[in-house]
Biotite code that builds the C-alpha atoms (Angstrom):
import biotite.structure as struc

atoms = struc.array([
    struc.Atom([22.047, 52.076, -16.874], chain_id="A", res_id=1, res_name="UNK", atom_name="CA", element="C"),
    struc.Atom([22.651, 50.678, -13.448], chain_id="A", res_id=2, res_name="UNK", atom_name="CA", element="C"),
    struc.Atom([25.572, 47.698, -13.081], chain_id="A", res_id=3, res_name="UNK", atom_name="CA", element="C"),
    struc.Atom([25.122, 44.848, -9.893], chain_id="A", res_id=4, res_name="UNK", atom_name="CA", element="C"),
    struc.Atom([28.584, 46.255, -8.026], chain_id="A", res_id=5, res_name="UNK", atom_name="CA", element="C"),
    struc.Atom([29.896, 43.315, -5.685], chain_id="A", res_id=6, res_name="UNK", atom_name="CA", element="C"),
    struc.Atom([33.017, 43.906, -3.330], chain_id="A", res_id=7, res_name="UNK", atom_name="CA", element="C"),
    struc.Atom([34.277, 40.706, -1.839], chain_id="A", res_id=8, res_name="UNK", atom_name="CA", element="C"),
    struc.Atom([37.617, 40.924, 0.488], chain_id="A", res_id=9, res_name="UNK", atom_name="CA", element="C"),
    struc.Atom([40.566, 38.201, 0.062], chain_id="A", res_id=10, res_name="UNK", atom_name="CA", element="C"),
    struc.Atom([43.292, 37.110, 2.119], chain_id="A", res_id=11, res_name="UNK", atom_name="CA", element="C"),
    struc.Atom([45.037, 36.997, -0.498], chain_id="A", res_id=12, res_name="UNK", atom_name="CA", element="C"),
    struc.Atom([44.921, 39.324, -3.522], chain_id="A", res_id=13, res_name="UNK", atom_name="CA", element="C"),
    struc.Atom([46.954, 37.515, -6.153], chain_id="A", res_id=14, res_name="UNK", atom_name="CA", element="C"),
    struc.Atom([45.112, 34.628, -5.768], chain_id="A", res_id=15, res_name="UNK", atom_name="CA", element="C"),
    struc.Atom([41.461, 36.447, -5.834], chain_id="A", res_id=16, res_name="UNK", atom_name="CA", element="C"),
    struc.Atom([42.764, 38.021, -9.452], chain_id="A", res_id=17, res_name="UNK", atom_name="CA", element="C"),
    struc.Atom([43.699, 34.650, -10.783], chain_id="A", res_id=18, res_name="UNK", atom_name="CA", element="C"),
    struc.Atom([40.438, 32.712, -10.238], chain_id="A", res_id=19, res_name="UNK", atom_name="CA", element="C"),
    struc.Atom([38.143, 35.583, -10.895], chain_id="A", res_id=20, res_name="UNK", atom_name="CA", element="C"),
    struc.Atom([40.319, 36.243, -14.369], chain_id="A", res_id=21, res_name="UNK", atom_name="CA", element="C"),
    struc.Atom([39.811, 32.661, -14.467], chain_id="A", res_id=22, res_name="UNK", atom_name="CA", element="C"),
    struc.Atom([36.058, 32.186, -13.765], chain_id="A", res_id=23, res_name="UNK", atom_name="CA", element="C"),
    struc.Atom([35.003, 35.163, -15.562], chain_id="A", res_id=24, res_name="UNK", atom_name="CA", element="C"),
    struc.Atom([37.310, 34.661, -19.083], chain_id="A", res_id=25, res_name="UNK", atom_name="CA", element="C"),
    struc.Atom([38.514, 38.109, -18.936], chain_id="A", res_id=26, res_name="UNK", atom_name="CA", element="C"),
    struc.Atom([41.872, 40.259, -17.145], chain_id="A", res_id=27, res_name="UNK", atom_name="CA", element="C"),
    struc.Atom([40.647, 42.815, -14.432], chain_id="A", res_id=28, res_name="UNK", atom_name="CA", element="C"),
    struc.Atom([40.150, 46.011, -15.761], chain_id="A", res_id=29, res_name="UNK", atom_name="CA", element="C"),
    struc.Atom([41.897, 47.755, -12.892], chain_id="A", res_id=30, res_name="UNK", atom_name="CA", element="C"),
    struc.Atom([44.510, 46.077, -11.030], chain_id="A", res_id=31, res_name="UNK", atom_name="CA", element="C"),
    struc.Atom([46.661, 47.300, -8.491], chain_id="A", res_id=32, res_name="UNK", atom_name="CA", element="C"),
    struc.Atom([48.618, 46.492, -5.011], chain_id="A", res_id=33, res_name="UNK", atom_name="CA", element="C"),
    struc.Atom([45.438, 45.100, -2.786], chain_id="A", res_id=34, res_name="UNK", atom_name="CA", element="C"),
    struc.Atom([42.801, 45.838, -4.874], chain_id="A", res_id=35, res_name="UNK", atom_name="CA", element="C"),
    struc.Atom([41.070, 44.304, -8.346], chain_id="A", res_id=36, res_name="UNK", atom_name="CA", element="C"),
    struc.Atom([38.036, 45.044, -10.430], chain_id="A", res_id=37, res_name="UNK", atom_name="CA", element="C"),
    struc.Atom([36.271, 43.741, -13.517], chain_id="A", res_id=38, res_name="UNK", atom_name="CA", element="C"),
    struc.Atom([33.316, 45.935, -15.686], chain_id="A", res_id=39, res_name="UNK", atom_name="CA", element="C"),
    struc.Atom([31.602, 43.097, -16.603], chain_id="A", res_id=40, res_name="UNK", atom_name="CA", element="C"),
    struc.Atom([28.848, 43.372, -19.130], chain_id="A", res_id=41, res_name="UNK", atom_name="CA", element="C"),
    struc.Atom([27.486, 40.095, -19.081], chain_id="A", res_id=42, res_name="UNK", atom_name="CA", element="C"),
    struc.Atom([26.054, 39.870, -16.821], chain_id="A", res_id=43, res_name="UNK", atom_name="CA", element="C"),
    struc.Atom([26.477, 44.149, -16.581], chain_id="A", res_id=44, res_name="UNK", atom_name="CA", element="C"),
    struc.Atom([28.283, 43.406, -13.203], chain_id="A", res_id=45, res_name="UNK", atom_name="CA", element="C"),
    struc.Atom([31.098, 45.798, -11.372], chain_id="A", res_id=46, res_name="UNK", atom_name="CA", element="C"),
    struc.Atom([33.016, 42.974, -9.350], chain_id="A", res_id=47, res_name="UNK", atom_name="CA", element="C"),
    struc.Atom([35.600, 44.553, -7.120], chain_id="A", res_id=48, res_name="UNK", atom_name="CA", element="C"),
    struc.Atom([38.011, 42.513, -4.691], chain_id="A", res_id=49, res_name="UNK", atom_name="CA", element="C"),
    struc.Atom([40.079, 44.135, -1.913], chain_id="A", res_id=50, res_name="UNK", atom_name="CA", element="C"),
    struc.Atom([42.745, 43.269, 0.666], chain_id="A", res_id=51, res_name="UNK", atom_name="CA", element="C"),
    struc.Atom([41.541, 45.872, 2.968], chain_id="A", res_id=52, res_name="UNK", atom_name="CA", element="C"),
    struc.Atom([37.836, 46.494, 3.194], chain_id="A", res_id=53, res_name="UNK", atom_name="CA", element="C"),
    struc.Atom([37.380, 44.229, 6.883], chain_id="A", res_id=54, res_name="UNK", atom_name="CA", element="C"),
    struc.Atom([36.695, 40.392, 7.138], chain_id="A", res_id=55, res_name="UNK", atom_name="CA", element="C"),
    struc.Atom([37.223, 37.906, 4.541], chain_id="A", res_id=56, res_name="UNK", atom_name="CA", element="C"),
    struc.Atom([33.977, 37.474, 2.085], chain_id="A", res_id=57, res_name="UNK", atom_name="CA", element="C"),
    struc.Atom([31.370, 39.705, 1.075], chain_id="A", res_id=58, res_name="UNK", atom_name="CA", element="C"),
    struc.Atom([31.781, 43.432, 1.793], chain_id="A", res_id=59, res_name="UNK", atom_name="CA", element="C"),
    struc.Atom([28.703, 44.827, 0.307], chain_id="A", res_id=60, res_name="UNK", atom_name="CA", element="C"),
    struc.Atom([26.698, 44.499, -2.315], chain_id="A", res_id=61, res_name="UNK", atom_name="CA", element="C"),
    struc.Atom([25.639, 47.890, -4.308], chain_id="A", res_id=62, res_name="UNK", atom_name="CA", element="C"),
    struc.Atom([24.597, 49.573, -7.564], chain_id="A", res_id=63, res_name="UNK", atom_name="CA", element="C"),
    struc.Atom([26.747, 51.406, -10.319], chain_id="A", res_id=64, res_name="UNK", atom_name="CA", element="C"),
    struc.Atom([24.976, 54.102, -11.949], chain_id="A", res_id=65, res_name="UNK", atom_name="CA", element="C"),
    struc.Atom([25.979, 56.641, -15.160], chain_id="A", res_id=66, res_name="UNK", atom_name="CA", element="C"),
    struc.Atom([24.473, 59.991, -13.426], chain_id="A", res_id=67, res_name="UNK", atom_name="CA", element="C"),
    struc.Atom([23.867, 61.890, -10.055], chain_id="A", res_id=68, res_name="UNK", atom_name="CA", element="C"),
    struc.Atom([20.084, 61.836, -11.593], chain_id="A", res_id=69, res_name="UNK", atom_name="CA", element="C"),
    struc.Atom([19.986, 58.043, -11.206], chain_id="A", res_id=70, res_name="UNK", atom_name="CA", element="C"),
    struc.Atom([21.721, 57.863, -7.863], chain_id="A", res_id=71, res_name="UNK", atom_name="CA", element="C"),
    struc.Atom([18.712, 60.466, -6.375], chain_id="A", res_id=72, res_name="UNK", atom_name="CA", element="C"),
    struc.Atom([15.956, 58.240, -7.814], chain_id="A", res_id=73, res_name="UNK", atom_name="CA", element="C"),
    struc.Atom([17.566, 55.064, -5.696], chain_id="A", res_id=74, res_name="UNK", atom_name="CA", element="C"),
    struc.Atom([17.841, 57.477, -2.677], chain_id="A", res_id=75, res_name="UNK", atom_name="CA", element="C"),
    struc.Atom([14.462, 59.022, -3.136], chain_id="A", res_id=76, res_name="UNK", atom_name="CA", element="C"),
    struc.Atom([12.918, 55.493, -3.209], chain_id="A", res_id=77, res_name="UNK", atom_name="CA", element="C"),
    struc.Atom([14.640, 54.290, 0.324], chain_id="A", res_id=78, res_name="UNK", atom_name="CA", element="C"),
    struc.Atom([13.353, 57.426, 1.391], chain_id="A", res_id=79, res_name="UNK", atom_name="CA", element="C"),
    struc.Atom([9.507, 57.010, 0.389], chain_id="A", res_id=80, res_name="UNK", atom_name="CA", element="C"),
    struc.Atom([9.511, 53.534, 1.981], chain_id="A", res_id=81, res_name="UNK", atom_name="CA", element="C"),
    struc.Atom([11.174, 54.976, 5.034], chain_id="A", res_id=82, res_name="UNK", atom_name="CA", element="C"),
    struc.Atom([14.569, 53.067, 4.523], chain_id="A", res_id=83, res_name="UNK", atom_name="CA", element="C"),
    struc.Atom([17.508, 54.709, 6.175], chain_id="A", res_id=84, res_name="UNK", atom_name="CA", element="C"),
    struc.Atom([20.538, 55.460, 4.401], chain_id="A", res_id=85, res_name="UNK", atom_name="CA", element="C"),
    struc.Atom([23.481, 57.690, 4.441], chain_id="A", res_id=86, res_name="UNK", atom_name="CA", element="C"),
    struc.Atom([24.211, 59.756, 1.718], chain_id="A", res_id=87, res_name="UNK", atom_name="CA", element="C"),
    struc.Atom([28.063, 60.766, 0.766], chain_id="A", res_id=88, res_name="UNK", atom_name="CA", element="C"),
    struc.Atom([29.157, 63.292, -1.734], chain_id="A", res_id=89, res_name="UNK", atom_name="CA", element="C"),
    struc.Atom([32.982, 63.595, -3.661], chain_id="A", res_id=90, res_name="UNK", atom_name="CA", element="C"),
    struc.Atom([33.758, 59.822, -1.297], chain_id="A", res_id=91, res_name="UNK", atom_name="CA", element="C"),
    struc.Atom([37.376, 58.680, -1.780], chain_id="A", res_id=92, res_name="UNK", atom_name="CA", element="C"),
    struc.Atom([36.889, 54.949, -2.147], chain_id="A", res_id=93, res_name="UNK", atom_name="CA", element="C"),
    struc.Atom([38.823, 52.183, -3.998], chain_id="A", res_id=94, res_name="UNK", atom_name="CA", element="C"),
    struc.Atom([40.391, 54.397, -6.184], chain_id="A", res_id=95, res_name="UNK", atom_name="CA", element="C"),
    struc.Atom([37.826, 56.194, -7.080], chain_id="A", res_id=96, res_name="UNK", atom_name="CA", element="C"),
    struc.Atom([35.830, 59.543, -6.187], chain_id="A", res_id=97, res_name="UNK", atom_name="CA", element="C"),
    struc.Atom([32.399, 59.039, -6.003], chain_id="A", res_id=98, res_name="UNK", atom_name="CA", element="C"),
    struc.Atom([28.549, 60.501, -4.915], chain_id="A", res_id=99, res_name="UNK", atom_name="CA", element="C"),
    struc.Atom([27.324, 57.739, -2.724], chain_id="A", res_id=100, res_name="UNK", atom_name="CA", element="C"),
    struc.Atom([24.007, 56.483, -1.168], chain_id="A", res_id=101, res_name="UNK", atom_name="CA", element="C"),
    struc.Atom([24.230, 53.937, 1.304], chain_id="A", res_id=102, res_name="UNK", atom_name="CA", element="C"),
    struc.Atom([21.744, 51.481, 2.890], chain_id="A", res_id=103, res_name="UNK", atom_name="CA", element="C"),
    struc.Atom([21.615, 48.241, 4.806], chain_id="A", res_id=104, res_name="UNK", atom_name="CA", element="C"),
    struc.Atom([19.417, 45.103, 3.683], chain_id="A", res_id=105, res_name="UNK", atom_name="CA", element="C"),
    struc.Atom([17.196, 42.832, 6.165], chain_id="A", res_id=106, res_name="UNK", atom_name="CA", element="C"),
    struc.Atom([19.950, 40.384, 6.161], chain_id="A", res_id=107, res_name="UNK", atom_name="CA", element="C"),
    struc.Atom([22.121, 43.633, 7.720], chain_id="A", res_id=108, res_name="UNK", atom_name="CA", element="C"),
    struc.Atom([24.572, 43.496, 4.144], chain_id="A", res_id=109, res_name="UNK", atom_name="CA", element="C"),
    struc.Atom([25.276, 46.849, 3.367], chain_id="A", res_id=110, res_name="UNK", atom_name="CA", element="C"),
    struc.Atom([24.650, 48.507, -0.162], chain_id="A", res_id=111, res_name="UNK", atom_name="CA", element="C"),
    struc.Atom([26.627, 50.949, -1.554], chain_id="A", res_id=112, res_name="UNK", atom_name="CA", element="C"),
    struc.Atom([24.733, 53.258, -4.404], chain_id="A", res_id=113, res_name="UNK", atom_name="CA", element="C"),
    struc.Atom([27.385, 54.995, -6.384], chain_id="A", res_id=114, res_name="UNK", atom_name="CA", element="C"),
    struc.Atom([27.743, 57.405, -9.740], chain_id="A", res_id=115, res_name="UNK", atom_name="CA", element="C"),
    struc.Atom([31.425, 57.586, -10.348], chain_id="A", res_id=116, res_name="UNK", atom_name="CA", element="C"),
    struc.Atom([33.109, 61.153, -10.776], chain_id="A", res_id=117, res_name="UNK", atom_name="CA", element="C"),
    struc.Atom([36.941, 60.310, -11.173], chain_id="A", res_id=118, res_name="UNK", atom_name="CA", element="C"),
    struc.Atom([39.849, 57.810, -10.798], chain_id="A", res_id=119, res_name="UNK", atom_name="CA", element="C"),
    struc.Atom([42.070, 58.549, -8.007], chain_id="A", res_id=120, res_name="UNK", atom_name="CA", element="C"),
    struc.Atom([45.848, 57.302, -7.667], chain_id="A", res_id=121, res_name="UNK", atom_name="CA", element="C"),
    struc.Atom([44.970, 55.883, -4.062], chain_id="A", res_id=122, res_name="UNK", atom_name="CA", element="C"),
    struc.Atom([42.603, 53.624, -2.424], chain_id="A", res_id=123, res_name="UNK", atom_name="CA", element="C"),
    struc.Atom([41.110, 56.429, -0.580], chain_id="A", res_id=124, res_name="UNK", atom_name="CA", element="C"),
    struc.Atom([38.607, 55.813, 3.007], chain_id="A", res_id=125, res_name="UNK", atom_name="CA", element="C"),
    struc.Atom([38.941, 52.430, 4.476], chain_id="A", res_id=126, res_name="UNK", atom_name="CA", element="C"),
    struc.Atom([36.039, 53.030, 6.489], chain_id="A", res_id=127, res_name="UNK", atom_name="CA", element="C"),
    struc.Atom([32.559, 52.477, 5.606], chain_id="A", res_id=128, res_name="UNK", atom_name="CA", element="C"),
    struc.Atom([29.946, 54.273, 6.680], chain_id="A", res_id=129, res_name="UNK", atom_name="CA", element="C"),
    struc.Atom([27.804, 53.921, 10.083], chain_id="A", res_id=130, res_name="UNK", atom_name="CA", element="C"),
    struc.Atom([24.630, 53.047, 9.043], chain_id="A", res_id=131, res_name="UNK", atom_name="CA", element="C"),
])
């Protein structure tokens, strides 16, 4: 199953986890210092907020998958239609270790491909990837 991931960075964190608990009816599923998240399965949606990922707004846009299988497919495909990307294995990132695939849209918004591997106690790599 893939899952839309969007990461959108806030001024002000406690204010991005009240209206998005707000808008979308539900608590974050992970909260912590400068950094929020909601699994949201309707729409299936992996909506992340940060303090610390660069200018205010979106970040990136990006697809959740369950398996390393899944993530290859998504790379394979950029890579038949001659897309570049940047591919990142065991990534520290949001609290979270991950296998990665990156890419960058027309409109020059990144995308972050990801298959999640573990929960980590700390936010991990500020930096994205040169792409």
């Amino acid at each position: 199953m893939k899952r839309l991931h969007v990461h959108v960075t806030v001024e002000d964190i406690e204010k991005g986890i009240s209206f998005y608990n707000t808008l979308f009816a539900q608590d974050a599923n992970v909260v912590k210092d400068d950094y929020a998240k909601w699994m949201l399965d309707d729409p299936a949606v992996n909506f992340a907020i940060s303090e610390k990922c660069g200018k205010v707004g979106l970040n990136h846009l990006g697809f959740q998958v369950d398996s390393d299988e899944e993530l290859k497919e998504i790379e394979e495909r950029l890579l038949d239609a001659e897309l570049s990307g940047h591919k990142e294995e065991n990534r520290d990132c949001c609290y979270a270790k991950a296998n990665k695939y990156w890419t960058m849209d027309p409109a020059k918004i990144p995308w972050e491909n990801f298959h999640t591997l573990d929960s980590i106690p700390t936010f991990g790599d500020r930096d994205e990837p040169a792409l």
